[in-house]
Phi, psi and omega in degrees: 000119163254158203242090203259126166263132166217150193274141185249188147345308196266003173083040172252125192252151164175180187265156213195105162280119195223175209277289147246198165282348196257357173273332191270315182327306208273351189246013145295314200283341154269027186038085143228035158209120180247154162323002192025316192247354175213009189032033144339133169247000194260111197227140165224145164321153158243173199290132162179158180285166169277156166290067220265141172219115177270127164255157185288327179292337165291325204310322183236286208234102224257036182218329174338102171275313195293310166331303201264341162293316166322312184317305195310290164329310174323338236210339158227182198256122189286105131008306195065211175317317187300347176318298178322307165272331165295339185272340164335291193310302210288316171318290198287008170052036176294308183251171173286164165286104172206177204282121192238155158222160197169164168269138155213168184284166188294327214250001183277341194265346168304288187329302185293349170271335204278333169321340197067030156234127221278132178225160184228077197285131172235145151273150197308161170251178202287153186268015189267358198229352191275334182238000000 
């Protein structure tokens, strides 16, 4: 999994997780990746090295999606409903930072993006793999 910072048209920068570079290629070039804040399809990378992060699940099963949400989940402190405000609290740097997942609604997770803050809407894993 690489973590690509990138730009749309209107100069709205943010992150994009992709398989490789050459997976955020292909799915730019068939506009399945948009803007988060304006949903712009015209996106290019910006100069930076990528984050790369290896896992066992790229090593063997680089398509396992549930594999790798579990991972995910693992790594972080589940929230619950509280999501919204705790990712406030941590953007405004109130509480210390670290990694949370939790629910919030479509229009809580607008607020929090028109806020300048990066949220990654995933769908749940199953919950008996989830804790």
């Amino acid at each position: 999994m690489i973590v690509l910072n990138l730009t749309c048209a209107n100069s709205h920068e943010f992150e994009g997780w992709f398989a490789s570079a050459a997976e955020f290629s292909r799915q730019a070039g068939i506009q399945l990746v948009s803007c988060p804040y304006c949903n712009d399809f015209c996106i290019t990378r910006l100069p930076s090295g990528p984050h790369v992060k290896r896992t066992a699940v790229e090593a063997g099963k680089a398509g396992d999606v549930v594999s790798a949400l579990i991972e995910l989940a693992q790594h972080s402190d589940n929230v619950g409903a509280q999501f919204p405000e705790e990712a406030r609290k941590i953007h405004y740097q109130e509480i210390e930072p670290r990694n949370i997942r939790g629910v919030a609604s479509s229009s809580e997770v607008k607020a929090l993006i028109e806020e300048g803050i990066a949220v990654l809407p995933l769908p749940l894993p199953p919950k008996d793999k989830a804790h």
